[in-house]
C-alpha positions, -999 to +999 in steps of 0.1 A: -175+229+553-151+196+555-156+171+578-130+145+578-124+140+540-164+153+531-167+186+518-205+192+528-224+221+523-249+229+550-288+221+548-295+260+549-274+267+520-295+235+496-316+267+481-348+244+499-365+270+523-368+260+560-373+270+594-358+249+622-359+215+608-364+199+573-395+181+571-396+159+541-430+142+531-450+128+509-462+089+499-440+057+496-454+052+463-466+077+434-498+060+423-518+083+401-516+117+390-548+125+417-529+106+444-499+125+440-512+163+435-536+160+459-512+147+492-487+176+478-512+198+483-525+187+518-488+187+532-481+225+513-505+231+541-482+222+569-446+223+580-434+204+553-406+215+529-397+187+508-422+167+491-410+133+482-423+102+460-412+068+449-413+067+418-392+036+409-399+010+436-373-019+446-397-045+461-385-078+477-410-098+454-416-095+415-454-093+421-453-062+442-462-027+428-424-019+410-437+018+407-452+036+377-419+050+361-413+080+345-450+091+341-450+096+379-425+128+371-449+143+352-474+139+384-445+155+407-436+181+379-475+194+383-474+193+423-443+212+424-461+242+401-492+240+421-474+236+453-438+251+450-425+223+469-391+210+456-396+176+447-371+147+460-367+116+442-354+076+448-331+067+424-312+037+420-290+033+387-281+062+359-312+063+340-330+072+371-308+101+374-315+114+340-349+110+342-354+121+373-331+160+361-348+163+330-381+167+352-370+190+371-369+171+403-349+192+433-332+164+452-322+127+447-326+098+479-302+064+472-325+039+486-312+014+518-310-017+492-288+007+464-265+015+496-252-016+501-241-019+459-207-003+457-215-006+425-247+009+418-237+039+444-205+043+421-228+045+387-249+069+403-218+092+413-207+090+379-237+100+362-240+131+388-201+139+378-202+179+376-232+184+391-238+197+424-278+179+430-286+173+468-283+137+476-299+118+503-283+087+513-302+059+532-279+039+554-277+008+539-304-026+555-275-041+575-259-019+604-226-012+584-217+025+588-186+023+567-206+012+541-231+042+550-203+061+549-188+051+516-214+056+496-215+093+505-179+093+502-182+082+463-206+108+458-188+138+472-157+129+450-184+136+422-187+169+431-219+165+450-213+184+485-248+190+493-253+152+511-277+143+539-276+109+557-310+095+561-318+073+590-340+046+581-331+015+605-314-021+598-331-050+591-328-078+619-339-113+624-352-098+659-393-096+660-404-063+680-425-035+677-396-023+652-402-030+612-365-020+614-341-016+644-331+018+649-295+012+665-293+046+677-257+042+685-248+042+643-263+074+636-251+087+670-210+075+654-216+088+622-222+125+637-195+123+657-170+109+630-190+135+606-202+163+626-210+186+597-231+161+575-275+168+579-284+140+597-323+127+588-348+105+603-371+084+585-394+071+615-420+057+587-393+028+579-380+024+617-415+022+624-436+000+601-467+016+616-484+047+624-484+041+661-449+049+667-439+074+645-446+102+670-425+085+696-394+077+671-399+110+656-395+131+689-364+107+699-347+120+669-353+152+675-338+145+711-307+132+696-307+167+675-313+154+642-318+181+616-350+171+605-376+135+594-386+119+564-420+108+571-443+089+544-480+105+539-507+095+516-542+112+509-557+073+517-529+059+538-551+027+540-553+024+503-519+030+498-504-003+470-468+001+491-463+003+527-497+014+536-495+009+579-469+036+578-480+061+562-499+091+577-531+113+559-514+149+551-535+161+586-518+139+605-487+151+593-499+181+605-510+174+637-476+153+645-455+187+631-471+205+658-462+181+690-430+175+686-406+194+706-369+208+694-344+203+714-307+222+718-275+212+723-270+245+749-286+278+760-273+311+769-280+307+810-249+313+831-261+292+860-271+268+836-238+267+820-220+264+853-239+234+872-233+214+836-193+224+843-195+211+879-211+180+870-193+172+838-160+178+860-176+148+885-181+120+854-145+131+837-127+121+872-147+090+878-145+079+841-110+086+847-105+057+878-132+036+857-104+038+831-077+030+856-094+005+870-100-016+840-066-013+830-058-031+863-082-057+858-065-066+824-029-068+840-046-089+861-059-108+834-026-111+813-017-129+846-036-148+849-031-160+812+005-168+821-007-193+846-029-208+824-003-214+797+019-227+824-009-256+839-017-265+801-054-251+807-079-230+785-085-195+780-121-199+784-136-209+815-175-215+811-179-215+850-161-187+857-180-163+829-211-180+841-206-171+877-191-131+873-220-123+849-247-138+878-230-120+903-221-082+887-254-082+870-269-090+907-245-059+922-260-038+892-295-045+901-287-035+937-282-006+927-307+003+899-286-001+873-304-023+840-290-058+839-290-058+802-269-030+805-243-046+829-246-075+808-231-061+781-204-042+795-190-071+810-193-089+776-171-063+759-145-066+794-148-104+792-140-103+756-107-078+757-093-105+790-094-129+764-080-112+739-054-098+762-046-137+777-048-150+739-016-121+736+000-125+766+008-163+758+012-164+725-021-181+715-037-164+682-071-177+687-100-152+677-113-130+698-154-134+707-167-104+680-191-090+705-181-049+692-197-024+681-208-024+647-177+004+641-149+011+643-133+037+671-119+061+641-111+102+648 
């Protein structure tokens, strides 16, 4: 199937049995041959499909478990025969790659921190040239979904067409209850730029913490993502990597079971009808929302003029001060988030700028409050 320039093959045709969703599991970090066979063979017990280890292990400081290397394989190689999971894989140069095939391992992740290397995605590509390996993709630490997208884009011209993006969060100088901020709205753009690429959540790294992962795990599943990558250790509080995000194989199992599928439709007449009616109601008012913003803007532009005329900025501190008190009050009024009215008049506020900035010649910048992507077909 080609989506916009990817020729993607569909999760059900990846040869990796499955029933509604892929569940991928297994532990951050493959510590010991016990460690390893024994969590395979606690999630073979559950709904899980893909059993996945780190074997190589790119760690912010020197000191940190790096991994155990290629003996891990060996470890995976025996849970796969006493399992028959398929075995997935981080890899993050060529060697990796090698090492990782001549094992037998099923599928290959590129890790958030190889995302963002051009470069390293590039050698990977090269050393998959010909073959046809599934290949998860991590969107890359910062919330840059052209770079997300370019690294799958490298592979596929490789040959590899059986690519799943992996949503794992962006890192952020905010302190929540997020280890890493989910920005649904990236994931949501890269379906609907790339409807036919598997689209996979890794709560464990949104998360940060075992609390949560049920919660982040369901809201994926709301947003119709085809399936999680959730980290699980025999010991999860023993674990040398990551060890408050990772959940004991029965735990697994006991999430598995509460989650909930959702559907984009169902087959009910009356259902399909009342959606009809009501879709019909938000296409006419977005169409006067539309009209009535391209009013405001004319008005804008005029207002520009008359600025340029009495020698007198763009900007007017007072004036932004006093519409966003004043809309966001309307918006509360009527139960409408002020956050949320907050920002829609930031994005409105910065195109009348932009539009007085054109209107009078001036090339000053704009503000940079936009989405984190591009409006692309």
């Amino acid at each position: 199937m080609t989506s916009a320039g990817l020729n993607v093959t569909p999760l059900s045709d990846w040869g990796i049995p499955f029933a509604d969703k892929l569940i991928v599991s297994g532990p951050c970090s493959a510590e010991n041959e016990h460690q390893v066979i024994h969590t395979a063979l606690g999630l073979a017990k559950h709904k899980v499909n893909l059993f996945r280890s780190g074997i190589w292990k790119p760690r912010t400081r020197p000191d940190s478990f790096q991994g155990v290397g290629v003996e891990g394989l060996k470890w995976l190689t025996k849970a796969k025969e006493l399992t028959n999971l398929p075995m997935a894989v981080e890899v993050a140069n060529p060697s990796h790659v090698k090492a990782s095939l001549s094992h037998g391992i099923d599928v290959l992740w590129v890790g958030a921190r190889t995302t963002t290397n051009p470069f390293a995605v590039q050698a990977i590509a090269d050393a998959l040239e010909g073959l046809d390996t599934p290949v998860m993709v991590k969107n890359p630490i910062s919330p840059d979904l052209e770079l997300w997208i370019g690294a799958m884009e490298r592979l596929n011209r490789a040959g590899i067409s059986k690519i799943a993006a992996v949503h794992r969060g962006f890192s952020s100088f905010v302190s929540d209850e997020y280890r890493n901020q989910p920005n649904w709205v990236i994931p949501i753009e890269l379906r609907r730029r790339y409807p036919s690429i598997p689209l996979i959540c890794d709560p464990s790294h949104i998360c940060g913490n075992r609390k949560m992962i049920s919660f982040v795990s369901q809201k994926a599943f709301d947003l119709l993502f085809d399936g999680l990558m959730i980290e699980s250790h025999i010991e999860p509080h023993t674990a040398l990597s990551d060890a408050n995000q990772q959940l004991a194989p029965e735990d697994i199992g006991v999430l598995l079971k509460t989650l909930k599928y959702k559907t984009e439709g169902v087959d009910d007449s009356q259902f399909q009808r009342q959606m009809i009616n009501l879709r019909q109601k938000i296409d006419d008012i977005d169409l006067r929302i539309i009209e009535m913003i391209a009013r405001r803007m004319n008005i804008a532009k005029e207002i520009g003029e008359h600025k340029k005329q009495m020698n007198i900025s763009i900007l007017q501190p007072d004036r932004w001060k006093q519409i966003v008190s004043s809309r966001t009050a309307m918006g509360k009024a009527m139960n409408l988030d002020e956050g949320f009215v907050f920002r829609i008049y930031q994005y409105i506020h910065e195109e009348a700028i932009r539009q007085q900035n054109e209107a009078t010649g001036n090339c000053g910048a704009d503000l940079g409050t936009r989405f984190p992507y591009q409006v692309k077909d």
